[in-house]
C-alpha positions in Angstrom: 118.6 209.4 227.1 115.1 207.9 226.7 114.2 204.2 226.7 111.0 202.4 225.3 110.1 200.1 227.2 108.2 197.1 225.6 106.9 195.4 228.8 107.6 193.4 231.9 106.1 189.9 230.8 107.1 190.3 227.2 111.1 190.4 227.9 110.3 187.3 230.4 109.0 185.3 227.3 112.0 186.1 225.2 114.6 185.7 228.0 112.7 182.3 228.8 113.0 181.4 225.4 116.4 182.4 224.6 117.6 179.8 227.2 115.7 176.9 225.8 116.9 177.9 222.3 120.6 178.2 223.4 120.7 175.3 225.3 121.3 176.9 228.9 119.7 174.4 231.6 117.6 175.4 234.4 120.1 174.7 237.0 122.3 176.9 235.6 120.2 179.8 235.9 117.8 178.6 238.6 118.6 181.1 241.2 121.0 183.2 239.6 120.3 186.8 240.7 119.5 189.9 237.6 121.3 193.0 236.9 118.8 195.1 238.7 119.0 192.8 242.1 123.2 193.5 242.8 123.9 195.9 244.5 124.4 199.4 242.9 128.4 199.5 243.5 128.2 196.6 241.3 126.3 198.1 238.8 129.3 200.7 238.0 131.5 198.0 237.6 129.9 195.0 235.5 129.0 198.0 232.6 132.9 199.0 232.8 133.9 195.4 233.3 131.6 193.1 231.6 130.6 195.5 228.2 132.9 197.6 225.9 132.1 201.0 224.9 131.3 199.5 221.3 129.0 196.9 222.7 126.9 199.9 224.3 126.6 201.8 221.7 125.2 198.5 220.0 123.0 198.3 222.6 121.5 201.9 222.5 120.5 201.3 218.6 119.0 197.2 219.0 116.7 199.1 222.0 115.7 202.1 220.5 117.3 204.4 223.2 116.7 208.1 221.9 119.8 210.4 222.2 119.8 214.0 222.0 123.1 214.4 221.8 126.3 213.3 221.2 127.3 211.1 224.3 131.2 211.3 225.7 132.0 207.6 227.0 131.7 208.3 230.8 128.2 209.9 229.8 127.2 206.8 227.8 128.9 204.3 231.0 127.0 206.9 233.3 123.6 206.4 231.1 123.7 202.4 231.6 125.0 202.5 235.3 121.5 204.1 236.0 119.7 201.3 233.7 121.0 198.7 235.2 119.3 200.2 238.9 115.7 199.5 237.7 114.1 195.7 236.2 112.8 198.3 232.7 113.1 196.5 229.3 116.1 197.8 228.5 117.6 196.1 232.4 116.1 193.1 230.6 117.7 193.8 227.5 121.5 194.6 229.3 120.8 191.3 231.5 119.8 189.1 228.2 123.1 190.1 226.6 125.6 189.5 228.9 124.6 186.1 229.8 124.1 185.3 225.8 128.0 186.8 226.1 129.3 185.1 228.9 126.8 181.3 228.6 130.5 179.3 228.8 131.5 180.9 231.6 128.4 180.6 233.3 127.8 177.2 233.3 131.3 176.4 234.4 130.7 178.5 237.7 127.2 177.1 238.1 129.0 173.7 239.2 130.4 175.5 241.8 128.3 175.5 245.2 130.6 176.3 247.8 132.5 179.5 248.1 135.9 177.3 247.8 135.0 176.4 244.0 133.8 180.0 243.3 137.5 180.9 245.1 139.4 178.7 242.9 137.6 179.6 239.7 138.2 183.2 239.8 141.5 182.6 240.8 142.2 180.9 237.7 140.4 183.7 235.5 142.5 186.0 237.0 145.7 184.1 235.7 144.1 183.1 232.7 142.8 187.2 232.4 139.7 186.6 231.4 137.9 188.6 234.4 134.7 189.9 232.5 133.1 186.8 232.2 134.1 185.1 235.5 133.1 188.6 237.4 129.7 188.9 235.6 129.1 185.0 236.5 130.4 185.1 240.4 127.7 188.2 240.7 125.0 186.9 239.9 126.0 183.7 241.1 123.1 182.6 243.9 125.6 180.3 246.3 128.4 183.5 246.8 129.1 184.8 249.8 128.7 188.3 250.9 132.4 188.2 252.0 133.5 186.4 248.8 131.1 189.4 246.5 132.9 192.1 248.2 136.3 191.0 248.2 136.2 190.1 244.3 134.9 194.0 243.9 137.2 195.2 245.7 140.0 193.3 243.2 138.0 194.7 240.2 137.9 198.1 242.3 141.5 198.1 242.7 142.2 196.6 239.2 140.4 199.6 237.6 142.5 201.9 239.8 145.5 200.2 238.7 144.6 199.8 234.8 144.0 203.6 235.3 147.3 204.5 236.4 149.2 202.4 233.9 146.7 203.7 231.6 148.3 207.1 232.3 151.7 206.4 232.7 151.5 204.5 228.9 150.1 208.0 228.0 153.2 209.9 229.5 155.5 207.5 228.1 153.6 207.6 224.5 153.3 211.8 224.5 157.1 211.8 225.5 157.9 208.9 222.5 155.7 210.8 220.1 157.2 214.2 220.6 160.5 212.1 220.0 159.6 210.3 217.4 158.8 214.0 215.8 162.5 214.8 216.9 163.8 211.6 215.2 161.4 211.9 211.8 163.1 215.2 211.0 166.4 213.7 211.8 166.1 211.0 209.6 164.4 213.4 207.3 167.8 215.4 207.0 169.6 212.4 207.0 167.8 211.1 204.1 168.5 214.4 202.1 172.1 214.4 202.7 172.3 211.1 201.7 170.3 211.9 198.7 172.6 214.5 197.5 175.6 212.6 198.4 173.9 209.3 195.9 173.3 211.9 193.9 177.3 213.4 193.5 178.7 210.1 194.0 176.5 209.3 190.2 177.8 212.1 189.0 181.1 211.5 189.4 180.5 207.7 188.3 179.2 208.8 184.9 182.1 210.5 184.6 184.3 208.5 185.0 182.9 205.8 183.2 183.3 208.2 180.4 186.6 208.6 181.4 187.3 205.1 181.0 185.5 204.4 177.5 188.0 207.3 175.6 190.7 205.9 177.3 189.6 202.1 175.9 188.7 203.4 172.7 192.3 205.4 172.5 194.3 201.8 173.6 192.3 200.5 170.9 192.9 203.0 168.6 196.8 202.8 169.8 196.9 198.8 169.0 195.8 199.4 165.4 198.6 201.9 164.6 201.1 200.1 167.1 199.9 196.6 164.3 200.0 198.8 161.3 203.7 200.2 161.6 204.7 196.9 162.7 203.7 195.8 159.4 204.9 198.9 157.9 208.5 198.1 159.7 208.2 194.7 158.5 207.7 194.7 154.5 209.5 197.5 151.9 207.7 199.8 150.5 207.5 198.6 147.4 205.7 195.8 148.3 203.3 197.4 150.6 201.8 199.6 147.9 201.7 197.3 145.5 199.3 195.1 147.5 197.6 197.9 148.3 196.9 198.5 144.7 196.2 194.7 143.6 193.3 195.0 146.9 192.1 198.6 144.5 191.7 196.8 141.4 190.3 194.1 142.6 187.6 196.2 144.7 187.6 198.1 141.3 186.4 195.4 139.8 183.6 194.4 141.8 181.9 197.7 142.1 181.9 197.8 138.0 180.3 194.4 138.2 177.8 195.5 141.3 177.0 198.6 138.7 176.5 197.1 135.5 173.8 194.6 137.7 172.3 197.7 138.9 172.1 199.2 135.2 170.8 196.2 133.9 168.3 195.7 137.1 167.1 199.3 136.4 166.2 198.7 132.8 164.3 196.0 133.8 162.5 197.9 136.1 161.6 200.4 133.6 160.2 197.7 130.8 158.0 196.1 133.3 157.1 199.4 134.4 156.0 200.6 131.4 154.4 197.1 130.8 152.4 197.3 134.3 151.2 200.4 133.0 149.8 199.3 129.8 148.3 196.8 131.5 147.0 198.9 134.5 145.4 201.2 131.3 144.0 198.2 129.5 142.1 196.7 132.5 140.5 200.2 133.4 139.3 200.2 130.3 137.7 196.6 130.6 136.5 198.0 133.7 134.6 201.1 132.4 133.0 198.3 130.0 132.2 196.1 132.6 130.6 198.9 134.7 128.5 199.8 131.9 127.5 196.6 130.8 126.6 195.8 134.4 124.1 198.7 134.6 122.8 198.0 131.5 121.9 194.6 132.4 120.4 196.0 135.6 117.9 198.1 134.0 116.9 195.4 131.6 116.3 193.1 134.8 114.5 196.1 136.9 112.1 195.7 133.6 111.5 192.2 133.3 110.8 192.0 136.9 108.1 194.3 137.2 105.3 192.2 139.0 102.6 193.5 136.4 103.3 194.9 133.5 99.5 196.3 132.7 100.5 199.0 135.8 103.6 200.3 134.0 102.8 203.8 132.3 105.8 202.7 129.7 104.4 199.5 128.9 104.3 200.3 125.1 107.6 200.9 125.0 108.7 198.1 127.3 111.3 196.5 125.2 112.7 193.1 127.0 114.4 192.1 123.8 115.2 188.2 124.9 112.2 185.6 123.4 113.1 181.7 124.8 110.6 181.1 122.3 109.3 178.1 125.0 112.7 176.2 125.9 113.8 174.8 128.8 116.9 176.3 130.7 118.8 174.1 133.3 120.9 176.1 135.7 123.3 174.2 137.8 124.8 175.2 141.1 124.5 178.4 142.5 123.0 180.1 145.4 119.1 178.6 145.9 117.8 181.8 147.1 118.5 183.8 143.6 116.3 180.9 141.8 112.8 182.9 142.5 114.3 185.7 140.4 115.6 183.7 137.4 112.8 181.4 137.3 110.6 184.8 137.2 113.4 186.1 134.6 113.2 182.9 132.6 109.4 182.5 132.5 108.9 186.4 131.6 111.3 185.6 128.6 108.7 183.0 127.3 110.9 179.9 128.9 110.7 177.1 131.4 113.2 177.0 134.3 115.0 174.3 136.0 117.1 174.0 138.9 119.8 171.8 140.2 122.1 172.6 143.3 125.2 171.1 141.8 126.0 168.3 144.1 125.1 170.6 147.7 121.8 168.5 148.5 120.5 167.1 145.0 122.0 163.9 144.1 123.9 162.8 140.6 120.7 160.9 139.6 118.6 164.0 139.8 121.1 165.6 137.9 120.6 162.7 135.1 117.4 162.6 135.1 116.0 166.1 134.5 119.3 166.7 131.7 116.8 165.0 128.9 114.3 167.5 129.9 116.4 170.3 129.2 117.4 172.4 126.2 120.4 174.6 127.1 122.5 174.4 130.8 123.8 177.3 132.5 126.3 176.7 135.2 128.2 179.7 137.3 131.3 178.0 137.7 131.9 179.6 141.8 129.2 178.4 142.8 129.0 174.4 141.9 131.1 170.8 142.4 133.9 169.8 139.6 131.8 166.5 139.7 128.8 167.8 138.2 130.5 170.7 136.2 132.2 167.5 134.2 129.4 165.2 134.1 127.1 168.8 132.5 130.3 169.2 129.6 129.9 165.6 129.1 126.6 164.8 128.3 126.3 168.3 126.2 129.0 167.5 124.5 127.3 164.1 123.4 124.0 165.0 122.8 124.8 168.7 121.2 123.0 170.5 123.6 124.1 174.4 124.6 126.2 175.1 127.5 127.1 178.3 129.0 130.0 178.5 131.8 129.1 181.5 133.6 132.0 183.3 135.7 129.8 184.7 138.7 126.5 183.1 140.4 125.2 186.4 140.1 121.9 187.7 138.7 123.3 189.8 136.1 125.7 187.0 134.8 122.7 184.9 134.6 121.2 187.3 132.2 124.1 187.6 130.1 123.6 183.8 129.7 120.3 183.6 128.6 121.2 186.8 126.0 124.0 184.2 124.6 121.2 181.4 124.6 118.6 184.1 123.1 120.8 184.7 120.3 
């Protein structure tokens, strides 16, 4: 084991101040006698005493204490026995932790000053068992007597001794009740199997016999029907008997031909609407190939009309755009107000002016007035716009005679089937 040592008046400073910061007085310490200063019997006995095996090990990594190998405890108690001999900075270090440890303790025993209140203290932390702190106080206590020293080592001496030997009678007792405990595990070990397989027969034979017990229930049962049944039988003549039993037929007859002429008749109503779904499913694929192409159509016209310049396009000869406003005004209603850069680009392409209304979401009905003089035909998607201003639109074209076109979608290639309708 190697120690650094840091310094004689260093670890004065820090011990100094580590009793002003925790609050321990002069004359508690005044006097009091250091680790290295007992003598070396008692050295052996405050590191057993006074510091765990854990706490030492602590201590060897806070002051840097080098080991080359592996320590065993005595060699590690050993190791600190001989630190404590000499005032080094790890002495300093030992002496600085036990009285941070032990401070209450301490300052109880420094109101002692005769060897009668040091007697009567340590009697009551004997009682009390708390020997570590009243041992490491009483040694380095500066009013104790020689006598009074020696005769409290020699209880700690003989406490040891004693601790030792019950130490190894416990281990005697706890080999012998381990190596029975061993005995007693495989015991109940065996135990627990047997019982096992006896839990385990005993369901066995449960099971079966609750089977047991459901045929014979379902047998009385079965024997109280027939026992009822010839009873009845006993009861009535023959006769009679069967000719209930026929009146319950017919009767039974009778609703099972009314149960199958509702199924016949359900059935060919399944079949007409069948047929009639299918029709129907045939007609609307057709509308759908229509629609399709239509849309596409309508597409390319729109990819052509909404070429930023037309003087770049290779095909501008045979640019065809078919739709002439011929300079009217178109008034679209409702709709989404991020598509109206694209008709208003579509309109004006197609020699027309283009107004826009949002159909009641932000624009107000006086707007809406206002700017329905200015127009010449209205188009208005009818998903995308209030019932308020879709009737006040029908209204006021319907008096004046101006062209309205309800469009189904607010989409851009509804909005150029519209202005084809208006274009024609």
């Amino acid at each position: 084991m190697q120690i650094e040592d840091k310094g004689e008046h260093s670890v004065c400073t820090k011990v100094d101040r580590y009793l002003i910061e925790n609050n321990v007085g002069k004359s508690c310490h005044a006097g009091r006698k250091k680790l290295w200063q007992l003598d070396s019997p008692f050295h052996c006995s405050v590191i057993g005493t006074c510091l765990s095996l854990e706490e030492l090990r602590e201590l060897c990594r806070k002051m840097r204490i080098t080991v080359q190998a592996p320590l065993t405890d005595y060699e590690l108690h050993r190791s600190f026995v001989g630190v404590a001999a000499m005032p080094t900075y790890a002495a300093r270090r030992l002496h600085k932790h036990l009285d941070k440890k032990y401070r209450t303790t301490i300052r109880r025993f420094a109101k002692a000053q005769a060897d009668t209140a040091l007697e009567t203290l340590w009697g009551e932390a004997v009682e009390s068992g708390e020997l570590a702190g009243a041992y490491w106080a009483l040694a380095t206590h500066p009013q104790a007597s020689v006598e009074l020293l020696n005769r409290v080592y020699g209880e700690v001496h003989m406490l040891s001794h004693l601790a030792g030997a019950a130490v190894r009678v416990d281990m005697q007792e706890l080999s012998r009740l381990q190596r029975l405990t061993k005995t007693l595990t495989q015991q109940l070990t065996d135990i627990e199997s047997k019982a096992k397989a006896q839990i385990a027969e005993r369901d066995i034979a449960i099971n079966q016999l609750h089977g047991r017990l459901a045929q014979t229930q379902a047998a009385a049962r079965e024997f109280d029907d027939v026992r009822e049944r010839l009873a009845a039988m006993e009861s009535e003549p023959l006769s009679l008997r069967l000719r209930k039993q026929v009146e319950e037929y017919a009767v039974k007859l009778t609703g099972e031909r009314v149960r199958a002429e509702r199924a016949k008749a359900s059935a060919e109503e399944w079949k007409r609407m069948a047929i009639q779904h299918g029709d129907r499913h045939l007609h609307l694929e057709e509308q759908l190939t229509q629609l399709h192409a239509e849309c596409d159509a309508l597409e390319v016209t729109l990819e052509k009309l909404l070429i930023p310049d037309c003087t770049a396009c290779e095909e501008r000869d045979e640019c065809i755009t078919g739709i002439n406003l011929c300079g009217r005004c178109v008034l679209y209603v409702g709709g989404r107000a991020r598509q109206c850069a694209n008709f208003r680009t579509l309109v004006e392409r197609q020699n027309g002016r283009f107004i826009h209304h949002d159909g009641g979401l932000h624009d107000g009905r006086l707007r809406l007035k206002s700017i329905l003089p200015q127009a010449d035909a209205v188009l208005c998607p009818l998903d995308c716009v209030s019932h308020e201003a879709v009737n006040r639109i029908k209204q006021y074209c319907k008096r004046h005679g101006k062209r309205l076109v309800l469009l189904p979608r607010s989409s851009l290639a509804a909005f150029t089937r519209g202005l084809n309708e208006l274009a024609a």
